[in-house]
C-alpha positions as CSV (number, residue, x, y, z in Angstrom):
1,X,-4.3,-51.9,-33.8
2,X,-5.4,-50.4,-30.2
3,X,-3.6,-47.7,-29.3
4,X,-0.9,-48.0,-26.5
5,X,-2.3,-46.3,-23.3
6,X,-1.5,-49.0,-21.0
7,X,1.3,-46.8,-19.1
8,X,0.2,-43.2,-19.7
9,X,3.1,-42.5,-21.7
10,X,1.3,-42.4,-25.3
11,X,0.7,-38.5,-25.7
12,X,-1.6,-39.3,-29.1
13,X,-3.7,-41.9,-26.7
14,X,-3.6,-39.4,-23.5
15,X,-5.2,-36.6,-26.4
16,X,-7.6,-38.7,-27.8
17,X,-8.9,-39.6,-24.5
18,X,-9.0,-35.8,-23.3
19,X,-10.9,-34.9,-26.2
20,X,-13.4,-37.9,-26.0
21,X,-13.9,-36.9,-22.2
22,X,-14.1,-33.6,-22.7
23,X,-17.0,-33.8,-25.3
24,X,-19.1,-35.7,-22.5
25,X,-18.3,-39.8,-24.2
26,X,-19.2,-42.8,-21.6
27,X,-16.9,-44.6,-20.7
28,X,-18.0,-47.8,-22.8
29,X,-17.7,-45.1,-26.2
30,X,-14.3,-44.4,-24.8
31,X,-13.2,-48.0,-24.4
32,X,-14.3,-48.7,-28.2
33,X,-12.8,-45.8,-29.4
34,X,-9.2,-46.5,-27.6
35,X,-9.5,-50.2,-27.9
36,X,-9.4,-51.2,-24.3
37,X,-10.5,-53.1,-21.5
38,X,-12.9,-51.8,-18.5
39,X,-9.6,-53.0,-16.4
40,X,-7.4,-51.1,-18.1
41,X,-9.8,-48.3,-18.3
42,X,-10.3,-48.5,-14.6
43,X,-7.0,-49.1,-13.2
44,X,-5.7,-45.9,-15.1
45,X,-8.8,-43.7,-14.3
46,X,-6.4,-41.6,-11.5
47,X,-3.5,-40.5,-14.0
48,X,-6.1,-39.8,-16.9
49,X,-8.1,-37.4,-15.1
50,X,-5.1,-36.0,-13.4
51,X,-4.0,-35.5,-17.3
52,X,-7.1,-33.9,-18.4
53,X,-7.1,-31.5,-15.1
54,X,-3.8,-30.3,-16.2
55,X,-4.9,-29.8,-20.3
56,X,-7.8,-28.1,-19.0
57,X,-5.2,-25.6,-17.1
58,X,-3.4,-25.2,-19.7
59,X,-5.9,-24.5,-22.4
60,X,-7.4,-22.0,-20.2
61,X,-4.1,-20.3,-19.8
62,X,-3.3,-20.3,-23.6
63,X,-6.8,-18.4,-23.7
64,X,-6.1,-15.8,-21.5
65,X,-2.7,-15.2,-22.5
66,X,-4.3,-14.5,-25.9
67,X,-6.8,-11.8,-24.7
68,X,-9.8,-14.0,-24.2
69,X,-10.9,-12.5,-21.1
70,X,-14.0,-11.6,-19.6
71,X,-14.8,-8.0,-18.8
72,X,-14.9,-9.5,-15.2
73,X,-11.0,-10.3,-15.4
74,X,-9.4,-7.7,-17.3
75,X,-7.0,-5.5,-15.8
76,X,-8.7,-2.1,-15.6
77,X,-6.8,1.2,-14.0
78,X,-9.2,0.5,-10.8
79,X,-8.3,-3.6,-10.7
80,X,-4.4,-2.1,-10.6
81,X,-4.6,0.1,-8.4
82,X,-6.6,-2.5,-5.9
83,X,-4.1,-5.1,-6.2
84,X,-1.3,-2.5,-5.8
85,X,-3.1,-1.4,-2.6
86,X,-3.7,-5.3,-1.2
87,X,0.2,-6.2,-1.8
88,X,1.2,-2.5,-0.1
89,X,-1.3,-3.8,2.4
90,X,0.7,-6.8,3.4
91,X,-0.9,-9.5,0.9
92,X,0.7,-12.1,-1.6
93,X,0.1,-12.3,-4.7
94,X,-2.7,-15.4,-4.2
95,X,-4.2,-13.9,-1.4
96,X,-4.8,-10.4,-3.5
97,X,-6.3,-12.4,-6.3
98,X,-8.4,-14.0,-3.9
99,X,-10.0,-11.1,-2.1
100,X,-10.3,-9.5,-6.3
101,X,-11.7,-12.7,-7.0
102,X,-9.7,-13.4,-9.8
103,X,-8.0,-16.4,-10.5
104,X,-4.6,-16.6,-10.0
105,X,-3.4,-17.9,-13.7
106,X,-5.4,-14.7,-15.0
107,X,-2.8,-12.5,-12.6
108,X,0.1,-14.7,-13.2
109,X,0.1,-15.7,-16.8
110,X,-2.1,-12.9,-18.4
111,X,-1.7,-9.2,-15.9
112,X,2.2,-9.7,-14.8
113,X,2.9,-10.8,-18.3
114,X,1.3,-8.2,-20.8
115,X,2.5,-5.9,-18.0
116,X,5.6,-6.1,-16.7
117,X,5.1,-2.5,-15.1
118,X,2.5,-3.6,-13.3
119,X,4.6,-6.8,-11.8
120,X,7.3,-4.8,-11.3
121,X,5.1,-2.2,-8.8
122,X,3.4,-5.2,-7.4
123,X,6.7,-6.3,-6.5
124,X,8.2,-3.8,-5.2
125,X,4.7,-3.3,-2.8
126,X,5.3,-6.5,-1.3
127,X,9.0,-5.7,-0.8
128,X,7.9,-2.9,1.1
129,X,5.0,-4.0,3.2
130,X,8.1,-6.7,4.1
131,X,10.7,-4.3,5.0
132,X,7.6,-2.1,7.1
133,X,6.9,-5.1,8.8
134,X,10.3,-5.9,9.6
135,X,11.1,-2.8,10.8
136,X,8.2,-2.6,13.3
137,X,9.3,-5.6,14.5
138,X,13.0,-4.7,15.1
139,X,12.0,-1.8,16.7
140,X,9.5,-3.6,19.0
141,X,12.0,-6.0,20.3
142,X,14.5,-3.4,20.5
143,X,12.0,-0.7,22.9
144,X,11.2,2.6,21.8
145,X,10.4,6.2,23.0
146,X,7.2,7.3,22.4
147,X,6.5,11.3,21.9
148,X,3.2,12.5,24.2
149,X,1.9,15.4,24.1
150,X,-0.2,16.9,26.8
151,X,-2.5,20.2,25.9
152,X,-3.5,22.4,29.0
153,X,-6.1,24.7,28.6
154,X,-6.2,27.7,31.1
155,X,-9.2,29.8,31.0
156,X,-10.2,33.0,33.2
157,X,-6.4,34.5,33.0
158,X,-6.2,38.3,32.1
159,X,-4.3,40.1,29.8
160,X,-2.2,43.3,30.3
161,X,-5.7,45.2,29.1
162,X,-7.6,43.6,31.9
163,X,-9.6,41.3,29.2
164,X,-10.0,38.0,30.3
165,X,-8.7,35.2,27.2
166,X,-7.7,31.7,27.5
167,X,-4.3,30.2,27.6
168,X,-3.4,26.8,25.6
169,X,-0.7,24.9,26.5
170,X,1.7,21.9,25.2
171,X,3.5,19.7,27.5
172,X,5.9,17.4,25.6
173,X,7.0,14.5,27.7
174,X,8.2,10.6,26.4
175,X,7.3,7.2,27.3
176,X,9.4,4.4,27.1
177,X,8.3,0.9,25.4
178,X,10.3,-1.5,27.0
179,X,12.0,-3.9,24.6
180,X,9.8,-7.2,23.8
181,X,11.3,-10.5,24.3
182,X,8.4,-12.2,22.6
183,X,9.3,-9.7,19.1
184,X,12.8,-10.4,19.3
185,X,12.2,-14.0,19.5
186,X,9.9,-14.3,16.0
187,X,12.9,-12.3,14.1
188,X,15.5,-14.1,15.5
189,X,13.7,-17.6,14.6
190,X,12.9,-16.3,11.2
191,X,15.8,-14.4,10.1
192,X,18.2,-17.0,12.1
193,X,16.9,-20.4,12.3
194,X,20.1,-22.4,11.8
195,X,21.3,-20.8,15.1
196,X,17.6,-19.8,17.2
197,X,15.0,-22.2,17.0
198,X,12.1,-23.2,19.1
199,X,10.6,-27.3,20.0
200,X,7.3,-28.1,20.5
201,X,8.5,-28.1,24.4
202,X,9.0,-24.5,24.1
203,X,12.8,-24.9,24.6
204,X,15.8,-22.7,23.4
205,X,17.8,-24.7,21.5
206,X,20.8,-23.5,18.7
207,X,24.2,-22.6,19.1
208,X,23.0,-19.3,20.5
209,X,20.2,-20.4,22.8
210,X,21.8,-19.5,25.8
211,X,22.3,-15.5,24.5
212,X,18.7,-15.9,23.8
213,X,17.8,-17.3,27.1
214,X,20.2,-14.3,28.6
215,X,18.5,-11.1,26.9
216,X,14.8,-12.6,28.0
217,X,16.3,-12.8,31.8
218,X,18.0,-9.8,31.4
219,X,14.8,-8.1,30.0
220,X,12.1,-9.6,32.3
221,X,10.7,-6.3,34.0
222,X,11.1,-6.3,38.2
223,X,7.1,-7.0,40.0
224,X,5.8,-3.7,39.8
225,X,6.8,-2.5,36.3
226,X,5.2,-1.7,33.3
227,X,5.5,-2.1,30.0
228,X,5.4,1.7,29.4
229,X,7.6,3.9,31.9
230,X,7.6,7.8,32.1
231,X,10.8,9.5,30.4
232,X,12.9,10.1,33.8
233,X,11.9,7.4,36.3
């Protein structure tokens, strides 16, 4: 009695094909062995190699998650502490595996899952190359003072013996960083974009597109200013 495959939905058929594929059987051995036609063979070809992609997946991940690893993909003291640094850095989680060149379902389902330390401080990196980011970008759009100092060195001056020495001085003076329409745009169509949100025209539109469209009128600097301007003027 050939076994039903004709839909897909015969696990003990879908199996018996996976294994024959996966031990290298033509397609003709495969046919005898499951009782089919080329047709049916053919016209089924997309969801059974769809089917053995995903067994293959999973069998890997059953390996790993059972300690089967490589030296290659273990995580080592030095491996933690580079992922640490790459999320800390700004990085997901698939972008650090990437640049470790470890696959991801070795991170995922083999380092955050013997160690739930180690997910926990990758976590918490991310969280805070986020808020950094976020911050930075706040305080861009909002303008800033920024701290200068100026050293002065005076040379040839005499002291109260008649010896001549050199005098060192620190000016401390501020510049101002105006704020940046452009930053306060990207946080408001990120953090609000059921109320600030931009077409492909480039127009405001929301219920607050008009505040928007205010501040960057309100903010535009007059011809002749800079984006920096001395503490006082």
């Amino acid at each position: 009695m050939p076994i039903d495959i004709m839909t897909c939905n015969d696990e003990q058929a879908l199996k018996k094909y996976y294994e024959l594929w996966k031990q290298g059987k033509t397609n003709e051995e495969i046919m005898k062995a499951l009782d089919i036609s080329k047709g049916v063979l053919d016209g089924l070809a997309p969801e059974l190699l769809t089917y053995c992609r995903k067994a293959i997946k999973e069998e890997t991940r059953i390996s790993l998650t059972k300690g089967n690893l490589p030296d290659g993909m273990k995580l080592t003291p030095a491996r933690r502490k580079e992922f640490i640094e790459n999320m800390e850095a700004g990085c997901s989680v698939q972008e650090s595996a990437l640049l470790m060149n470890v696959p991801l379902v070795t991170v995922m389902d083999v380092w955050f899952v013997e160690d739930p330390d180690f997910k926990h401080l990758a976590d918490t990196a991310q969280m805070r190359a986020n808020t950094e980011a976020v911050k930075a970008l706040i305080k861009r759009a909002q303008g800033y003072d920024l701290p200068i100092a100026t050293k002065t060195v005076t040379e040839g001056m005499l002291d109260k013996m008649g010896r001549e020495m050199t005098v060192t001085s620190t000016t401390k003076t501020k510049k101002h960083v105006e704020p940046s329409v452009k930053a306060l745009e990207v946080y408001l169509y990120n953090r609000l974009p059921e109320k600030f949100s931009k077409d492909g025209a480039g127009s405001i539109t929301g219920a607050k597109g008009k505040l928007l469209m205010a501040l960057e009128a309100a903010l535009e600097p007059e011809e002749g200013d800079s984006e920096f301007k001395e503490d006082g003027e």
